[in-house]
PyMOL Python script that loads the backbone (N, CA, C, O; Angstrom):
from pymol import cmd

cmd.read_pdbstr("""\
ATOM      1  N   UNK A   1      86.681  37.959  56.600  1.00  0.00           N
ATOM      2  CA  UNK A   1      85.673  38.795  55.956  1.00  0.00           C
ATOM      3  C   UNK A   1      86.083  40.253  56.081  1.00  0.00           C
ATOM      4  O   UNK A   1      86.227  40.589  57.257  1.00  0.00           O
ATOM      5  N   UNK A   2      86.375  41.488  54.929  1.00  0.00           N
ATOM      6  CA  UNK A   2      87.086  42.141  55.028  1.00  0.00           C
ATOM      7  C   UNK A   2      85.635  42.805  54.979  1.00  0.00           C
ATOM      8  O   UNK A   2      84.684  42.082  54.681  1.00  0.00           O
ATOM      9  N   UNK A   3      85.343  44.737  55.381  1.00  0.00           N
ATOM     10  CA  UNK A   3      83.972  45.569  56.224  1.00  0.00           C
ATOM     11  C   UNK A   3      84.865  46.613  55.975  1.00  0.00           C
ATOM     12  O   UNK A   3      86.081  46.673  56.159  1.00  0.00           O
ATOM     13  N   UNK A   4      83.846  47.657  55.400  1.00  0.00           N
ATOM     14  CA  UNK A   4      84.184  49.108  55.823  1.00  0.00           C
ATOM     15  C   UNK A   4      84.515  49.194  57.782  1.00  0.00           C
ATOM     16  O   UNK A   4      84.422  48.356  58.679  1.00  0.00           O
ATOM     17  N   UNK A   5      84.878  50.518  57.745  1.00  0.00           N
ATOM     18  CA  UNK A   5      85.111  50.452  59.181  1.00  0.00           C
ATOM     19  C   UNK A   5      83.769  50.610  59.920  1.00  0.00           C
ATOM     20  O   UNK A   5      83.061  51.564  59.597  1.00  0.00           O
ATOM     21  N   UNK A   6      83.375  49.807  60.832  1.00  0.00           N
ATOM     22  CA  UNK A   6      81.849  49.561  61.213  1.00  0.00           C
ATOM     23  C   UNK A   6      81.747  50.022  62.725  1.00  0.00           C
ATOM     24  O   UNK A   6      82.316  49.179  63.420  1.00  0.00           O
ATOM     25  N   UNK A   7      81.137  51.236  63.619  1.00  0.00           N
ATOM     26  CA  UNK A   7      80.989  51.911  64.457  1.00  0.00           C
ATOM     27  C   UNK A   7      80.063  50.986  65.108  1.00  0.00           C
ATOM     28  O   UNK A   7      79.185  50.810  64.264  1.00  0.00           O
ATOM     29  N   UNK A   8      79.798  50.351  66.066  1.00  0.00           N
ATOM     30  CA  UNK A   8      78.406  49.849  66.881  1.00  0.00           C
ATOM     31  C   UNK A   8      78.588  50.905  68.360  1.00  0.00           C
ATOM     32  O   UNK A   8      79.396  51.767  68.702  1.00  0.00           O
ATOM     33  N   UNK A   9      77.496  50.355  68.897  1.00  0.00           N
ATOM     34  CA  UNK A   9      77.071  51.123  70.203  1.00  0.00           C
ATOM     35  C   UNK A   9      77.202  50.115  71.429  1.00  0.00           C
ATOM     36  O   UNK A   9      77.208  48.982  70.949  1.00  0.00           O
ATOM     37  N   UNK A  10      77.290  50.073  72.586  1.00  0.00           N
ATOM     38  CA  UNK A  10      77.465  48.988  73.584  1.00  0.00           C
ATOM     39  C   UNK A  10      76.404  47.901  73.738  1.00  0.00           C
ATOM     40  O   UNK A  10      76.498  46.770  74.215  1.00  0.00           O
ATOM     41  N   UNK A  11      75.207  48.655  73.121  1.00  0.00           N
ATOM     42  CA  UNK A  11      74.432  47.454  73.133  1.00  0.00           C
ATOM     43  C   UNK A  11      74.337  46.979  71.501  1.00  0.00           C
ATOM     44  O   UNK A  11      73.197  46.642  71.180  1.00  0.00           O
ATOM     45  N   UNK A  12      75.326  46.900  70.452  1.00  0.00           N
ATOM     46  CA  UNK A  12      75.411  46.227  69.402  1.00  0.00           C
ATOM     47  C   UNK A  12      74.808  46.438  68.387  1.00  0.00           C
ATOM     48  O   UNK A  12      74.791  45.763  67.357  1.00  0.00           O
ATOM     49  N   UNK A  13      74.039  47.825  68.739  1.00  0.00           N
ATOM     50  CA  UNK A  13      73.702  48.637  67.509  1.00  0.00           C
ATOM     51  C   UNK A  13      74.684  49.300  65.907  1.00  0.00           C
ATOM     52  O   UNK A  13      75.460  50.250  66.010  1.00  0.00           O
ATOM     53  N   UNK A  14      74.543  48.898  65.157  1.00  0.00           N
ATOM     54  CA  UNK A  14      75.387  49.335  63.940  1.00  0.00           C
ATOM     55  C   UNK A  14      75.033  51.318  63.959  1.00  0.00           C
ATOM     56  O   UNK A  14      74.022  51.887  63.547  1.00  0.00           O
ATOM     57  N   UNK A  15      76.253  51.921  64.576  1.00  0.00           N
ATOM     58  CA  UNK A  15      76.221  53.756  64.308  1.00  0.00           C
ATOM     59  C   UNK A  15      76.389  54.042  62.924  1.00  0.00           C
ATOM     60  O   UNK A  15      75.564  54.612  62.210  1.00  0.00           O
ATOM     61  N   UNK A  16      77.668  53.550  62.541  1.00  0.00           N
ATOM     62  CA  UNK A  16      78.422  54.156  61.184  1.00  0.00           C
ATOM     63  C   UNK A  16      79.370  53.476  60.602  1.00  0.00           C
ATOM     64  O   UNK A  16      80.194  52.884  61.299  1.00  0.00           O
ATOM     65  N   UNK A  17      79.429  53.434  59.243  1.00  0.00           N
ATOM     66  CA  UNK A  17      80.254  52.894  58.361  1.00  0.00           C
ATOM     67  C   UNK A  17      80.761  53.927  57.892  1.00  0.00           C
ATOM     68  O   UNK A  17      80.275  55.023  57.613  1.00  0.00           O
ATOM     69  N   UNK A  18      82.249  53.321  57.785  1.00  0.00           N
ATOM     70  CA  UNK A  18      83.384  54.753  57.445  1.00  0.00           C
ATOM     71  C   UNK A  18      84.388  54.449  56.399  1.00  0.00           C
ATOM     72  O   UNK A  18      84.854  53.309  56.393  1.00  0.00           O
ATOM     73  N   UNK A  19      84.776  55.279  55.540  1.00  0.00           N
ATOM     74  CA  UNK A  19      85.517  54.517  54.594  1.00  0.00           C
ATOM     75  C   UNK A  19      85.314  54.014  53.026  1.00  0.00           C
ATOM     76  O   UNK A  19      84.194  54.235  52.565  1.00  0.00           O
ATOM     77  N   UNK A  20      85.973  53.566  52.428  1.00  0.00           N
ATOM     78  CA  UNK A  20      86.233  53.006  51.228  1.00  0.00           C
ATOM     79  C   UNK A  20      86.935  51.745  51.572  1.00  0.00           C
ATOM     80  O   UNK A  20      86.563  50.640  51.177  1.00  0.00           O
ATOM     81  N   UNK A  21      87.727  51.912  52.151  1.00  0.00           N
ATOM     82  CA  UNK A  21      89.038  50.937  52.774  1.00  0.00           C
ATOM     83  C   UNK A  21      88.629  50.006  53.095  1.00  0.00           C
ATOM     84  O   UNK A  21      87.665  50.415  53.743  1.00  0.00           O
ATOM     85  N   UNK A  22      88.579  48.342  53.197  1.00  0.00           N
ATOM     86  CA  UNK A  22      88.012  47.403  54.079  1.00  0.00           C
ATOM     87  C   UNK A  22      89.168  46.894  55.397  1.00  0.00           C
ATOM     88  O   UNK A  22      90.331  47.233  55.615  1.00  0.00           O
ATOM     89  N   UNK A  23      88.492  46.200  55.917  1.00  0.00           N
ATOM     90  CA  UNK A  23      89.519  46.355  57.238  1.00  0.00           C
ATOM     91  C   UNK A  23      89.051  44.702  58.010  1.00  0.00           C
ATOM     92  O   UNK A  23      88.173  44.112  57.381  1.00  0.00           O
ATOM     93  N   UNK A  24      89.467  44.139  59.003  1.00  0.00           N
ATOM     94  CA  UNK A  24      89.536  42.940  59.270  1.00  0.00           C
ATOM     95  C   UNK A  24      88.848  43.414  61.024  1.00  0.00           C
ATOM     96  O   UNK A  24      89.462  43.649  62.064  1.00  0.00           O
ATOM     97  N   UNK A  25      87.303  43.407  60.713  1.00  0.00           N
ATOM     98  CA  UNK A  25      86.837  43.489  62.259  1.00  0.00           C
ATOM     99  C   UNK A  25      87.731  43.015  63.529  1.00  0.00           C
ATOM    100  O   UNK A  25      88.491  42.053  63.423  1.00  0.00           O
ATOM    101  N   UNK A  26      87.619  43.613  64.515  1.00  0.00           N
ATOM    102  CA  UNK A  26      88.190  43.174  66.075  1.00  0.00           C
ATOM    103  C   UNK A  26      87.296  43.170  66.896  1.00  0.00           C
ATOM    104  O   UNK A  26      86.361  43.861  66.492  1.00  0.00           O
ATOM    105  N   UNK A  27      87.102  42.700  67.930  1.00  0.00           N
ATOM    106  CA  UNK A  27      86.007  43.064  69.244  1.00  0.00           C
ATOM    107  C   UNK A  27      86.867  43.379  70.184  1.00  0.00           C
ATOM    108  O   UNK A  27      87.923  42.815  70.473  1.00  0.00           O
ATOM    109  N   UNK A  28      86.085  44.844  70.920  1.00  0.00           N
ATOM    110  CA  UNK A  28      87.558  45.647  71.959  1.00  0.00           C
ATOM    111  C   UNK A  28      87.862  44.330  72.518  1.00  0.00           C
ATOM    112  O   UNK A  28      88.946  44.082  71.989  1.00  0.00           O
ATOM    113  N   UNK A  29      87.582  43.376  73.234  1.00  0.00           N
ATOM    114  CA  UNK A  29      88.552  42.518  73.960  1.00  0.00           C
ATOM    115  C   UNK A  29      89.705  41.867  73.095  1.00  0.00           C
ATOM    116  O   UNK A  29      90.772  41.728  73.693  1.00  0.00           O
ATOM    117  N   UNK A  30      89.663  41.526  72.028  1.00  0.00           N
ATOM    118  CA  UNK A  30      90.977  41.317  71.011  1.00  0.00           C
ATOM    119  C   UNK A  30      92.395  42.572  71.018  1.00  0.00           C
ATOM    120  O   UNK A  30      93.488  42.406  70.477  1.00  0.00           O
ATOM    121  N   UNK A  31      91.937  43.793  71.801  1.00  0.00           N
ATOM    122  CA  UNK A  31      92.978  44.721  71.172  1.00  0.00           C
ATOM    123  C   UNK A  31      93.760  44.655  72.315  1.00  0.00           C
ATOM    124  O   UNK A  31      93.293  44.114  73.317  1.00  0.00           O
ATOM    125  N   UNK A  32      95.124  45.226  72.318  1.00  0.00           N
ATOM    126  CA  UNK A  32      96.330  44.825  72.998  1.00  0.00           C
ATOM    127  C   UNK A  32      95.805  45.795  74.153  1.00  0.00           C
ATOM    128  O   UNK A  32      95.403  46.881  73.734  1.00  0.00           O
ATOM    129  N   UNK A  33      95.733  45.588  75.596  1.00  0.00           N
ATOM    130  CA  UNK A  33      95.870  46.548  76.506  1.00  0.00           C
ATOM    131  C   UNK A  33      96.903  48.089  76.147  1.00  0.00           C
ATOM    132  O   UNK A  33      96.662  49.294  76.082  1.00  0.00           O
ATOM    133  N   UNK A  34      97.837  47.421  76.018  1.00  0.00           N
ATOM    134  CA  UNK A  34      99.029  48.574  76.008  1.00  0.00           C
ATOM    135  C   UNK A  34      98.298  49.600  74.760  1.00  0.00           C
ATOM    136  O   UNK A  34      98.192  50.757  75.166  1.00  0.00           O
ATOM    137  N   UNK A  35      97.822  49.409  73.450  1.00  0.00           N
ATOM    138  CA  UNK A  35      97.790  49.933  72.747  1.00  0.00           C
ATOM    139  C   UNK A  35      96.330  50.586  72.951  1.00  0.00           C
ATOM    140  O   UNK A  35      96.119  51.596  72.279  1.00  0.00           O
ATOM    141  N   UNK A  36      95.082  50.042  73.972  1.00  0.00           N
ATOM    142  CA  UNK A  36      94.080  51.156  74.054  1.00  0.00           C
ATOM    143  C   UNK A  36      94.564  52.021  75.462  1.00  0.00           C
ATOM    144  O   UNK A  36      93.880  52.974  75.834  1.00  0.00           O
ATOM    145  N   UNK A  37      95.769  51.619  76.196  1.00  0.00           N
ATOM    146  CA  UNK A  37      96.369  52.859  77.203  1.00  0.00           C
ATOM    147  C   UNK A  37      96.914  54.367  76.306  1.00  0.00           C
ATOM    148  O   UNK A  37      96.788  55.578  76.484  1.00  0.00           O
ATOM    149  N   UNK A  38      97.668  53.346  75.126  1.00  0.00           N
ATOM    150  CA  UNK A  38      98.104  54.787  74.529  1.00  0.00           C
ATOM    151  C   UNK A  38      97.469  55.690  74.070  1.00  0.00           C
ATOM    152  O   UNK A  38      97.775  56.883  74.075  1.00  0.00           O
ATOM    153  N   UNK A  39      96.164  55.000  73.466  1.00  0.00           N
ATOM    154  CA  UNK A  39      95.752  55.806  72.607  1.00  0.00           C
ATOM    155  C   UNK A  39      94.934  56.640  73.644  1.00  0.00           C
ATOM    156  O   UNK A  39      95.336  57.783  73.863  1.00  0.00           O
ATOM    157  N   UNK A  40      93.873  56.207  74.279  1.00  0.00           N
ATOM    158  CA  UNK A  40      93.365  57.327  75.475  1.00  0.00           C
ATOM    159  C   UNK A  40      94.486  58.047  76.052  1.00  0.00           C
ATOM    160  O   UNK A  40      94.178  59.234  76.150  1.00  0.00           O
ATOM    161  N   UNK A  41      95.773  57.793  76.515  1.00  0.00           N
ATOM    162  CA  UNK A  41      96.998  58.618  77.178  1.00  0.00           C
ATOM    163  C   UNK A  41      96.986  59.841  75.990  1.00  0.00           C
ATOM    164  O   UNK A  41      97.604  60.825  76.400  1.00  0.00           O
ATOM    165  N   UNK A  42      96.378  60.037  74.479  1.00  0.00           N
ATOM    166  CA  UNK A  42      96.815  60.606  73.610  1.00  0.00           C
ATOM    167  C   UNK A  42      95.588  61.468  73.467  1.00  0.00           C
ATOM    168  O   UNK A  42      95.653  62.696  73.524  1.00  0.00           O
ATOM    169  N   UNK A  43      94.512  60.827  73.286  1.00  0.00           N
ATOM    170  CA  UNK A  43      92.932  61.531  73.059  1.00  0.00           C
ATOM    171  C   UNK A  43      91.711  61.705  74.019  1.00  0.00           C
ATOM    172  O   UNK A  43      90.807  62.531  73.899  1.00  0.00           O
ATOM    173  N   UNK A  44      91.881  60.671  75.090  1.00  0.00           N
ATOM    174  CA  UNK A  44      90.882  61.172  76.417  1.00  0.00           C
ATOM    175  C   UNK A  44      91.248  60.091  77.640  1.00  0.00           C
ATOM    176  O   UNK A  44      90.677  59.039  77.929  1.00  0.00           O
ATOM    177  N   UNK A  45      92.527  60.797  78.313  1.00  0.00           N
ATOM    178  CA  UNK A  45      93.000  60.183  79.579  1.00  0.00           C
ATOM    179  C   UNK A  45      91.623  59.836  80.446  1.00  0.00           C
ATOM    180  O   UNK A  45      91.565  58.891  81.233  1.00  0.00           O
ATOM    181  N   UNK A  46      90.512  60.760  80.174  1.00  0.00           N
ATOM    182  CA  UNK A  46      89.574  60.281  81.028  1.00  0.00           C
ATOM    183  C   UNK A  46      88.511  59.548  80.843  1.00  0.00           C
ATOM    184  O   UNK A  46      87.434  59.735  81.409  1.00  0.00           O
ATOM    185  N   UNK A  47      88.716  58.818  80.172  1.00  0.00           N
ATOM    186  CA  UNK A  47      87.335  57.906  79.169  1.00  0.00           C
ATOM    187  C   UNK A  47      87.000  57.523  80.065  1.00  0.00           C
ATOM    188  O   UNK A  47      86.270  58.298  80.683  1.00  0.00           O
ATOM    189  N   UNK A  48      87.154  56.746  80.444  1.00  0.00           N
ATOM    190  CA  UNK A  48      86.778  55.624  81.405  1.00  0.00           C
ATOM    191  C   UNK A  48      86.087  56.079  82.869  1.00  0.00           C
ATOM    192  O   UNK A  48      85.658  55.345  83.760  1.00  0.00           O
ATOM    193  N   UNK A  49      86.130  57.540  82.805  1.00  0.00           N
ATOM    194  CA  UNK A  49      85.847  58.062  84.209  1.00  0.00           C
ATOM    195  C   UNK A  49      84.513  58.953  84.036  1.00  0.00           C
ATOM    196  O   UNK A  49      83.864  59.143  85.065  1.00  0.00           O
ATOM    197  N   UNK A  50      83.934  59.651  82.554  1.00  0.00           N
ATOM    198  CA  UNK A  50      82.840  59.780  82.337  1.00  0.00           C
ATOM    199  C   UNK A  50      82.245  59.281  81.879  1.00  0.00           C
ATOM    200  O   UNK A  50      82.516  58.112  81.605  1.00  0.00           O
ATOM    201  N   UNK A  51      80.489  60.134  81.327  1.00  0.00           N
ATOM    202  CA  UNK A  51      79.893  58.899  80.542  1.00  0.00           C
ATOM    203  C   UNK A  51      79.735  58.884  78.744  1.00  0.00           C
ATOM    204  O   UNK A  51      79.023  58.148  78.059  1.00  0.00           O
ATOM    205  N   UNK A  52      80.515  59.789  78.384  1.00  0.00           N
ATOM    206  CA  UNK A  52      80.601  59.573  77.643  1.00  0.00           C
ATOM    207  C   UNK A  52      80.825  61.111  76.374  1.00  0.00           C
ATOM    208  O   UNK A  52      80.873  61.112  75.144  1.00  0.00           O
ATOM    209  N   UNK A  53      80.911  62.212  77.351  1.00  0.00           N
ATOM    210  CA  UNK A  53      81.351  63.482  77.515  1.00  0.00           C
ATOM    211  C   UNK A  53      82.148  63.943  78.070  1.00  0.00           C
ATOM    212  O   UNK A  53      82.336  63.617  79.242  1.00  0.00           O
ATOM    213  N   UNK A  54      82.725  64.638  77.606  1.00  0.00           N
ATOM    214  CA  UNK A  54      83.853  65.459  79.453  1.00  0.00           C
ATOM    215  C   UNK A  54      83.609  66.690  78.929  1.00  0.00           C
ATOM    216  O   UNK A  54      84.089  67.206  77.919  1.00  0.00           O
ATOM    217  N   UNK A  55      82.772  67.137  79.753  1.00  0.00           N
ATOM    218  CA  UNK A  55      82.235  68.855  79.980  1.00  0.00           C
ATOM    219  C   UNK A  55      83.726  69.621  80.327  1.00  0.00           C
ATOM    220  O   UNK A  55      83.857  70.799  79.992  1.00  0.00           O
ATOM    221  N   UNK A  56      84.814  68.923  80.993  1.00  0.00           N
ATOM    222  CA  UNK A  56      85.839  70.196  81.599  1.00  0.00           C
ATOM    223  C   UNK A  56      86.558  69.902  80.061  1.00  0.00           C
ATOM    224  O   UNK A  56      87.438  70.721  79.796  1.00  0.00           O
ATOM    225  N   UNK A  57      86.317  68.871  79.027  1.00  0.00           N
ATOM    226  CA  UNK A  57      87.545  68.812  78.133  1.00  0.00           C
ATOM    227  C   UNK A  57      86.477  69.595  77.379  1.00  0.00           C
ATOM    228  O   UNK A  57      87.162  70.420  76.775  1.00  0.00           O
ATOM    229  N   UNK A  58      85.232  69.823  77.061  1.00  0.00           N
ATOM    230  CA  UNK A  58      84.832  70.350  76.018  1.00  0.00           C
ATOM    231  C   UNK A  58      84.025  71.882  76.437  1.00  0.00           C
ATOM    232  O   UNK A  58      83.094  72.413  75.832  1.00  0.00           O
ATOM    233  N   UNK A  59      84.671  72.318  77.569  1.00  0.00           N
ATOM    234  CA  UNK A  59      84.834  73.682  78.140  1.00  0.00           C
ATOM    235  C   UNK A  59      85.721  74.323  77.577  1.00  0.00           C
ATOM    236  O   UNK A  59      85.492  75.444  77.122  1.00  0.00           O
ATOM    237  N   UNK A  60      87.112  73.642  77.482  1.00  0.00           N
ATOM    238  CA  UNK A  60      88.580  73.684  77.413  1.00  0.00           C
ATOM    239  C   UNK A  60      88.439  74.307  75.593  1.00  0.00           C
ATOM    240  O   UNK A  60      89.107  75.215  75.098  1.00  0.00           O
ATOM    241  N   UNK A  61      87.492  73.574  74.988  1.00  0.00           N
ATOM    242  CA  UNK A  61      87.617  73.271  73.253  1.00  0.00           C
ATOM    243  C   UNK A  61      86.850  74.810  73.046  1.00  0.00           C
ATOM    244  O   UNK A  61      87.305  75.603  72.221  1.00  0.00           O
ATOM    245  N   UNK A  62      85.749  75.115  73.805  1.00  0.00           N
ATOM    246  CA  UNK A  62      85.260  76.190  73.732  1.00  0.00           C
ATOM    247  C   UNK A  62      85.576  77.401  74.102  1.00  0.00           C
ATOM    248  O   UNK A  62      84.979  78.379  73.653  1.00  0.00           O
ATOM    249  N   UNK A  63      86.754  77.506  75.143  1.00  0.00           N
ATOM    250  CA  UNK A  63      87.489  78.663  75.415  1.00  0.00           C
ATOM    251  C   UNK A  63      88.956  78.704  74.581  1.00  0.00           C
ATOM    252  O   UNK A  63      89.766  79.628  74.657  1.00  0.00           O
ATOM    253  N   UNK A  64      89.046  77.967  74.090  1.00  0.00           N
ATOM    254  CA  UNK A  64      90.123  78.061  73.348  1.00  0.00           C
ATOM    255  C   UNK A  64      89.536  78.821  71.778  1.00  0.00           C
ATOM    256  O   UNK A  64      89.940  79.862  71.258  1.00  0.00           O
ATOM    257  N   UNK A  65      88.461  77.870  71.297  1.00  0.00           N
ATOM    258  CA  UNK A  65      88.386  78.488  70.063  1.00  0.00           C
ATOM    259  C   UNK A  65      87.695  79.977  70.621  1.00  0.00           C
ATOM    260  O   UNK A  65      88.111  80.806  69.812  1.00  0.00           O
ATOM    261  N   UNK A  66      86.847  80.674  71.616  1.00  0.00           N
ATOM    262  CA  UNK A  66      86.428  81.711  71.534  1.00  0.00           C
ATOM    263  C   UNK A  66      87.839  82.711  71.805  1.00  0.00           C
ATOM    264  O   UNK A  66      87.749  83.923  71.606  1.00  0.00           O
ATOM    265  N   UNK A  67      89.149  82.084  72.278  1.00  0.00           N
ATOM    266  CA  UNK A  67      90.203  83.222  72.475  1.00  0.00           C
ATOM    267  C   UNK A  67      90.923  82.523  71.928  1.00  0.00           C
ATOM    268  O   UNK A  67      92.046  82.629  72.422  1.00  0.00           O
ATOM    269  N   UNK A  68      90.872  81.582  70.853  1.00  0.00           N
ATOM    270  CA  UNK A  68      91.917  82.016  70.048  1.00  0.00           C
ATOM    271  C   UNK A  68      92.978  81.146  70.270  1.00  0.00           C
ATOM    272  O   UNK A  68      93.545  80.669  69.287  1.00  0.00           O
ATOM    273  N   UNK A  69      93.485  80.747  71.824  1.00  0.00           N
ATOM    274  CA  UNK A  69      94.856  80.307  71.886  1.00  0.00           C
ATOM    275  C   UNK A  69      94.228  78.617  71.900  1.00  0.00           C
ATOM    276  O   UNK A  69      93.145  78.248  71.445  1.00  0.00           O
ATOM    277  N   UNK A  70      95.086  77.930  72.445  1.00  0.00           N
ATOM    278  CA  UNK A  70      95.414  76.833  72.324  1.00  0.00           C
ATOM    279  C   UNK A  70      96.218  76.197  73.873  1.00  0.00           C
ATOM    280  O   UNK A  70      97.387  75.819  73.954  1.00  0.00           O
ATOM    281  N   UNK A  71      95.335  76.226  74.837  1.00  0.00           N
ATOM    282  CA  UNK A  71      96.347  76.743  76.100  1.00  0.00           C
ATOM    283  C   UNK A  71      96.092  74.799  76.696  1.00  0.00           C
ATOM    284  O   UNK A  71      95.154  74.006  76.627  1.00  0.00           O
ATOM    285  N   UNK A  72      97.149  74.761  77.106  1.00  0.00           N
ATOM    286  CA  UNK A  72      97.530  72.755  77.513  1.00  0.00           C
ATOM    287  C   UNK A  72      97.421  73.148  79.070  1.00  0.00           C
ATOM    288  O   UNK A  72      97.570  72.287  79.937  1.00  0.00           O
TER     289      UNK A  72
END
""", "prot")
cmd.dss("prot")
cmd.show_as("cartoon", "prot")
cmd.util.cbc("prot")
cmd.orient("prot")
């Protein structure tokens, strides 16, 4: 059964449908370990350690855009 891309919440609430594209649902336990390491190693090494924010990463987003740089 091919679905726009379909967002739920942990308790199985439908968030958002995204897309034009249809796509072949997964449930996170279907996806390869290695490939949800990378992708957090790429977009939030710390997922797993807040709840669902990271105040020091979105401190980081706010001093950057108020000066400008882009500092790692």
């Amino acid at each position: 059964l091919l679905k726009p891309l379909q967002v739920y919440s942990a308790d199985n609430e439908l968030i958002a449908e995204y897309g034009g594209k249809l796509s072949v649902p997964v449930e996170y336990k279907q996806i390869p370990k290695p490939f949800i390491s990378a992708f957090l190693a790429a977009e939030d090494s710390s997922f797993f350690e807040h709840s669902g924010i990271s105040f020091k990463s979105l401190g980081r987003a706010v001093s950057e855009t108020l000066t400008g740089s882009n500092v790692q």
